[in-house]
MISE-123044 format. One record per residue (C-alpha): x, y, z. Coordinates in steps of 0.02 Angstrom, whole numbers, padded with zeros to 5 digits, always signed. Layout:
<atoms>
XYZ;...
</atoms>
This chain:
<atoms>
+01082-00926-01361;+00956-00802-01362;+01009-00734-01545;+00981-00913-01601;+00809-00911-01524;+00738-00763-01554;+00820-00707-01719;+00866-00535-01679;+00903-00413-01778;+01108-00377-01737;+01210-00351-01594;+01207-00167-01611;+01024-00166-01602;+01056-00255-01426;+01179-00114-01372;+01049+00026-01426;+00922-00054-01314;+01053-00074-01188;+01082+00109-01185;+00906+00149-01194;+00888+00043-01030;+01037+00142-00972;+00954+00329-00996;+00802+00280-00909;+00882+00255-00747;+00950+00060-00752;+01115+00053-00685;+01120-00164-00676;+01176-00227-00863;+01041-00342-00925;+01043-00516-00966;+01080-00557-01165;+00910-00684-01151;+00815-00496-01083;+00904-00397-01200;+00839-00498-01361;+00658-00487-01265;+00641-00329-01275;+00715-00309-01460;+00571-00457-01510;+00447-00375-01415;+00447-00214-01521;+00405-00291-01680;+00265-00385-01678;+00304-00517-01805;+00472-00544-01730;+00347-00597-01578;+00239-00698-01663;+00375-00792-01743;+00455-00821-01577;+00294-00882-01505;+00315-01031-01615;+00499-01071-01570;+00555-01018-01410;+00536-01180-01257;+00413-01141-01137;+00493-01066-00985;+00552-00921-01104;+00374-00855-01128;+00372-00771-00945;+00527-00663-00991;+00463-00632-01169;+00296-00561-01062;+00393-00479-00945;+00510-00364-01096;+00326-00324-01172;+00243-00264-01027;+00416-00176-00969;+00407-00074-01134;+00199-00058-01102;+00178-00134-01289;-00006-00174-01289;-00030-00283-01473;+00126-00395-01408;+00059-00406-01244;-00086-00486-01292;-00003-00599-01423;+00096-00667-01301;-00048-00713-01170;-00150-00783-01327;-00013-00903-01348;+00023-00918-01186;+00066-01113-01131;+00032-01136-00935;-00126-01133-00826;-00075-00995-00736;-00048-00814-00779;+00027-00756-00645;+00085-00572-00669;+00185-00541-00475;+00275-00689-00537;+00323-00621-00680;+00476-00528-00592;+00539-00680-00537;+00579-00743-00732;+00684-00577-00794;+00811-00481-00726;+00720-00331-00805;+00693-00200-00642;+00529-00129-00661;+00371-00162-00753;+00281-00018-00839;+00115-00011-00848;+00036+00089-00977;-00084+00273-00921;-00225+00258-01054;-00356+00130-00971;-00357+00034-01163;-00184-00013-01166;-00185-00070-00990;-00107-00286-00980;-00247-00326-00871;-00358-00289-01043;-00253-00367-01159;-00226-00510-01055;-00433-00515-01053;-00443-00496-01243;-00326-00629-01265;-00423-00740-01181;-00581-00701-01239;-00527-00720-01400;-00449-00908-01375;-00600-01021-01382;-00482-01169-01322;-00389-01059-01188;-00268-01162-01063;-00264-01005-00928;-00376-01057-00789;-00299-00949-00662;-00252-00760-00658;-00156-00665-00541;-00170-00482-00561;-00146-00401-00395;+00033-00326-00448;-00055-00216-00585;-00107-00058-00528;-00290-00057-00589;-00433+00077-00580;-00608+00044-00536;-00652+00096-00723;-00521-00027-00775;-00573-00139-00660;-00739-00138-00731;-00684-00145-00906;-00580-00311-00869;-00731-00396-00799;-00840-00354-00943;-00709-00408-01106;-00715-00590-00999;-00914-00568-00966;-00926-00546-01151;-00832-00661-01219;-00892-00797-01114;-01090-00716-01162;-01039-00726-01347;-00984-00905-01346;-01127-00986-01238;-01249-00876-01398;-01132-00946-01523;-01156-01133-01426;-01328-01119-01432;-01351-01084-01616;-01255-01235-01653;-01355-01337-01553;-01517-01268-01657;-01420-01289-01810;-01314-01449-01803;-01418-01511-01650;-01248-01506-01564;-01239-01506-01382;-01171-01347-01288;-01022-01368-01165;-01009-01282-00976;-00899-01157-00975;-00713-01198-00904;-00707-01128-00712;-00593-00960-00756;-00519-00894-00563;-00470-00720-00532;-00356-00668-00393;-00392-00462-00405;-00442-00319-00303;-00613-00233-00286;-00688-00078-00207;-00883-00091-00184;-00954+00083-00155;-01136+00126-00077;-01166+00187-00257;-01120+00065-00357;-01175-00078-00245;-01313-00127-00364;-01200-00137-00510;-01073-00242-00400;-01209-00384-00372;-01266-00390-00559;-01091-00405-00626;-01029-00533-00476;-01202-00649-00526;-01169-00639-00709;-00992-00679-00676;-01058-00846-00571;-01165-00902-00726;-01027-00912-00836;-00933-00985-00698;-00786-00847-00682;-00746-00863-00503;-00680-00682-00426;-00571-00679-00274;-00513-00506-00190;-00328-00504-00124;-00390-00327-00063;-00546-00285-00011;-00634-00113+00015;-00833-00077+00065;-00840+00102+00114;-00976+00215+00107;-01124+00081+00122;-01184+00084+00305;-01199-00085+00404;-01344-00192+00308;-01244-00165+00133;-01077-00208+00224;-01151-00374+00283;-01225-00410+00101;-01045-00392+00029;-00963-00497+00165;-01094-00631+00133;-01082-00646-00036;-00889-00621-00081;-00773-00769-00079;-00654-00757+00065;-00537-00863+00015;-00352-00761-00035;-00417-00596+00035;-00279-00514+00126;-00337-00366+00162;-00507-00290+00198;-00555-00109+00216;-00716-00061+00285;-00692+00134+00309;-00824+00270+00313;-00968+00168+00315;-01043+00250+00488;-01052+00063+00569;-01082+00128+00750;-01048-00005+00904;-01227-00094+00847;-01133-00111+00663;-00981-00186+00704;-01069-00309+00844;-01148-00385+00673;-01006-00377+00564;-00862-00453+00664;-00915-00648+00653;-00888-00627+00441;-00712-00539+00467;-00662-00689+00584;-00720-00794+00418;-00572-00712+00319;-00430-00854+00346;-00296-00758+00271;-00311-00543+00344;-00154-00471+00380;-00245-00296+00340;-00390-00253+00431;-00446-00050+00422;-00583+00001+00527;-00574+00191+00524;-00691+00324+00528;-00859+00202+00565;-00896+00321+00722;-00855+00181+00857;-00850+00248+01029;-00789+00093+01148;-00783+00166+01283;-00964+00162+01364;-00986+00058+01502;-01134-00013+01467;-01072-00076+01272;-00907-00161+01339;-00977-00320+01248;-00924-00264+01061;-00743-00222+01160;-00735-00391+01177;-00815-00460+01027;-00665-00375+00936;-00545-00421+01046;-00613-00598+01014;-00613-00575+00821;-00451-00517+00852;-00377-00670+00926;-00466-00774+00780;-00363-00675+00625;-00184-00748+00667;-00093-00673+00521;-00155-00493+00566;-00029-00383+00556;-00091-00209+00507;-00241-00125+00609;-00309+00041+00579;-00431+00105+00710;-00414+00302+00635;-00548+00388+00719;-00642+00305+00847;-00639+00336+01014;-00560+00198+01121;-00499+00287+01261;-00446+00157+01421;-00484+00003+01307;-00320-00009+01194;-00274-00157+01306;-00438-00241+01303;-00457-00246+01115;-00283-00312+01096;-00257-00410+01230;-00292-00576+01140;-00172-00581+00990;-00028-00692+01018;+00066-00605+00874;+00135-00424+00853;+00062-00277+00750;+00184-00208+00617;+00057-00068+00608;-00022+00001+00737;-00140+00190+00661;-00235+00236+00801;-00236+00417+00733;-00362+00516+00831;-00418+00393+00939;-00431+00483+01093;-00294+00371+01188;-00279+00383+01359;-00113+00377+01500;-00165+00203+01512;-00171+00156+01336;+00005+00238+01317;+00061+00150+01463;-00001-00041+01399;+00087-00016+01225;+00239+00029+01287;+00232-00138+01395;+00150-00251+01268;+00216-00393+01126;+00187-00262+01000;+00328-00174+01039;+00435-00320+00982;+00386-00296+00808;+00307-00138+00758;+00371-00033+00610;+00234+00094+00577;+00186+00181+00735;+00040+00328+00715;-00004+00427+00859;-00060+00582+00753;-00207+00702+00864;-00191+00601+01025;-00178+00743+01175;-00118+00648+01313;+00049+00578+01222;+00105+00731+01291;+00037+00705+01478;+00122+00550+01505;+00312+00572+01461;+00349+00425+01573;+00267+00301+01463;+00280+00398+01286;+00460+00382+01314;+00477+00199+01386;+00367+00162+01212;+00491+00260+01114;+00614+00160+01172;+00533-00012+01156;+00486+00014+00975;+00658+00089+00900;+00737-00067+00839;+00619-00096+00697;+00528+00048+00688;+00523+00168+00519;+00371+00267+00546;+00329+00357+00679;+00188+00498+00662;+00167+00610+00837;+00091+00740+00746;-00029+00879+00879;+00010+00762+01010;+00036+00901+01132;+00225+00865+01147;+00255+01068+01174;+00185+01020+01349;+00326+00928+01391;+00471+00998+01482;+00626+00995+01350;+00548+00885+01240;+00630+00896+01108;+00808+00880+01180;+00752+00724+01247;+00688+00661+01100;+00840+00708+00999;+00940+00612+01122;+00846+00445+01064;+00897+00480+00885;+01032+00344+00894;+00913+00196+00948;+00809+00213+00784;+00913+00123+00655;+00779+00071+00534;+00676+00256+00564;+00631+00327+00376;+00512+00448+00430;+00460+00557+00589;+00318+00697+00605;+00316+00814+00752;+00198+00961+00663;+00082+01055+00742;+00153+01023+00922;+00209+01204+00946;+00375+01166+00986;+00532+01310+00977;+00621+01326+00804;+00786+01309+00907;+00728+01152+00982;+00675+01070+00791;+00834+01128+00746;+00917+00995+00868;+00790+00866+00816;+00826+00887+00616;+01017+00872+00661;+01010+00736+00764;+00884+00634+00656;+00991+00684+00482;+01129+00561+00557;+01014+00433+00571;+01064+00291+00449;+00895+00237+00358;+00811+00436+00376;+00711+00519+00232;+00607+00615+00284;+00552+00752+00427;+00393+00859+00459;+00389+00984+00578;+00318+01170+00603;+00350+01338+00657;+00290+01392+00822;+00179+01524+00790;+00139+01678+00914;-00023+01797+00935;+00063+01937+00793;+00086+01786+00688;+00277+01813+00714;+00410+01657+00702;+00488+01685+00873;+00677+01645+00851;+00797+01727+00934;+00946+01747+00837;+01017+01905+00752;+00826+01952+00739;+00828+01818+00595;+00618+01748+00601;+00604+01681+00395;+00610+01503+00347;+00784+01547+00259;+00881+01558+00446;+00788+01413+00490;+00850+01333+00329;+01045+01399+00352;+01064+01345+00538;+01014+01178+00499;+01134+01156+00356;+01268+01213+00486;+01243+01129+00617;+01228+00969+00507;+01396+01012+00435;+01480+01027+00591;+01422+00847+00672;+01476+00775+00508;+01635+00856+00511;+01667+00776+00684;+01597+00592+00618;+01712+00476+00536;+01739+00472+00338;+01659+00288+00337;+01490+00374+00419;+01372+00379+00279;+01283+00544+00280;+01119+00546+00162;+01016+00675+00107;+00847+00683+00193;+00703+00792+00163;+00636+00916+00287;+00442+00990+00270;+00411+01164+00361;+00246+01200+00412;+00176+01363+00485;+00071+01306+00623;-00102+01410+00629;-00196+01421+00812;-00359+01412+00724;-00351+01301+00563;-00183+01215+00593;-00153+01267+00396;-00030+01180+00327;-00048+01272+00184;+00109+01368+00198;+00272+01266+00200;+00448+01242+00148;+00551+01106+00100;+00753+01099+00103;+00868+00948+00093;+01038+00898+00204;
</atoms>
């Protein structure tokens, strides 16, 4: 079917791309329809002679071989001739059985260009929608994007108006052109944001931001860009570094509650310090904006101080947080305490802790949240959580190893915890089923001297060794249907002053 369509070449040309697929790591045997795509797509007039046969629902897959191979010329052919409404690039994986999508390095051959050349180049174009939030796209990219449309759109209202002076013709609006992308607006290049988002308006291309960022602006250029962006479709909205201050984020909650659709809200390092007495009214105006996002899922708070108000500010929300970073946020016994008993518990995966003292004050309730959390969770960051205050720690931990079934990654650096201790904690958290990856340190004494107590062994290489044995022996007491994975371990050598983590090893078992 797909030799009668597309005219390829042989079979044996099929097999050589078949291989090719093969060395650069795709195990699944394509599809004969994907095969022939991505033979067309590497000669440009077998493209543009399958442009003019193939039916319609074959040009996704035909789109999906050229950007797979990162073939810029067909790329754009294909979106010139392209048939639907709607260019819809996350979709495209949907159409091909092709794994992965390459994307090309150089910022000229990038699809989000050629799909803009294309388009600028089709005076009659059918696209009126584009979806490019699955490209990976720079800020100079970004940029370049928005200008080939601005251009285009610029050249043809010129070349309108000369035929109106000419053949006393009458210039037509523009077609409304929507674009589903995402944006970072900087403090510097705020001004240049503005210009390019009214010129877009006059030639009526209508920009939408799945993701959001605003960072570096302060509070009166944070409002501006709330104001003035289209909510609708943004998903996720990051408004870190921008120095905000309790007065600041009094002023900017009512526009986040206008954002329908946040499931990603970042507020971290904006200098908030909730816990005054006196200022318990923004507490509640963000627990209240809180309540009014109800597909919020992911809240970063890194870096603000909320100590005793954890509860208050999350109170409200009917549904659980599958992120919770409160990295540095000063938590208090209490905070620790209302987690562990809260809804969030039911469905967190991505717990961060990271520079929060009194984790390690309040076993009790670090360990009833431990608990509460291990069904679904596969993150969990206790990094200088002053766990090395806690009696046998690390036993303890190591005996919850079997609750987390879903746990990818743990970090316990910088807690100054024994090396005979970690060792117990890398064994026991090897055998869990979904782990990759561990990060823990070297407990470091005045002389600078690993203290480990074992044949007078104190280098990363006994370390190393008594891991891999001790790992050997629990597997050799497992089962043979026990699947035993590889996960990687990271070293650091913890520093009393800096907390370097400059110096570090990394082993697999």
């Amino acid at each position: 079917m797909a030799h009668c369509l597309f005219k390829a070449r042989s079979l044996a040309e099929k097999e050589s791309m078949l291989k090719d697929e093969i060395v650069r790591g795709t195990t699944r045997t394509l599809s004969l329809v994907d095969a022939s795509s991505l033979v067309v797509t590497g000669n440009l007039n077998l493209t543009l002679y399958a442009l003019k046969v193939i039916p319609r629902h074959l040009y996704p897959v035909l789109l999906a071989a050229s950007l797979r191979r990162g073939l810029f010329v067909s790329t754009k052919a294909i979106i010139g001739s392209w048939p639907f409404a709607s260019l819809n690039f996350p979709a495209l994986h949907n159409y091909s059985d092709i794994l992965s999508i390459q994307q090309a390095d150089e910022q000229h051959d990038h699809p989000a260009l050629a799909a803009a050349i294309a388009i600028s180049e089709q005076k009659d174009c059918r696209i009126k929608d584009i979806d490019l939030t699955s490209l990976n796209i720079s800020d100079r990219t970004n940029d370049l994007f928005l200008n080939t449309l601005l251009k285009g759109r610029q050249a043809e209202t010129q070349e309108s108006k000369c035929e109106k002076q000419h053949r006393r013709a009458f210039s037509r609006e523009h077609k409304e052109l929507r674009i589903l992308m995402s944006s970072r607006v900087t403090g510097q290049g705020i001004k240049a944001f503005f210009k390019k988002r009214s010129q877009l308006k006059a030639v009526n291309i209508r920009v939408r931001n799945k993701r959001l960022w605003v960072d570096q602006c302060g509070t009166e250029l944070v409002e501006r860009v709330l104001t003035f962006v289209d909510k609708e479709g943004t998903t996720e909205l990051n408004l870190s570094y921008n120095s905000l201050r309790n007065e600041g984020l009094r002023r900017i909650l009512p526009f986040i509650q206008q954002f329908p659709a946040l499931t990603v809200l970042c507020l971290q390092y904006n200098t908030l310090n909730l816990t005054k007495d006196h200022d318990n009214s923004v507490v509640t105006n963000l627990s209240s904006t809180l309540q009014h996002l109800p597909r919020l899922r992911y809240l970063n708070l890194t870096a603000n101080r909320i100590t005793r108000k954890l509860a208050e500010i999350l109170r409200l929300m009917e549904q659980p947080l599958i992120l919770l970073d409160v990295t540095c946020c000063m938590l208090s016994k209490e905070d620790i305490a209302y987690l562990a008993g809260s809804c969030h518990c039911q469905g967190l995966q991505h717990l961060l802790l990271r520079d929060n003292y009194d984790f390690g004050r309040n076993w009790d309730a670090a360990e009833r949240l431990l608990r509460n959390v291990a069904d679904n969770l596969v993150e969990l960051d206790l990094e200088h959580c002053n766990l090395g205050q806690i009696q046998g720690f690390a036993a303890q931990l190591a005996t919850l190893a079997p609750r987390f079934k879903c746990l990818r990654s743990l970090e316990i650096q910088r807690n100054f915890l024994r090396a005979r201790d970690q060792i117990n904690v890398v064994v026991e958290y090897g055998n869990c089923p979904s782990m990759e990856m561990l990060r823990l340190s070297f407990p470091v004494q005045e002389d600078d001297v690993f203290v480990v107590e074992d044949e007078g062994r104190t280098d990363p290489e006994w370390f190393e060794n008594v891991c891999r044995k001790r790992k050997a022996e629990t597997r050799h007491h497992q089962s043979s249907s026990t699947d035993c994975k590889q996960i990687n371990v990271f070293v650091y050598q913890e520093d009393f002053v800096s907390h370097s983590a400059e110096t570090q090893f990394t082993f697999s078992i």
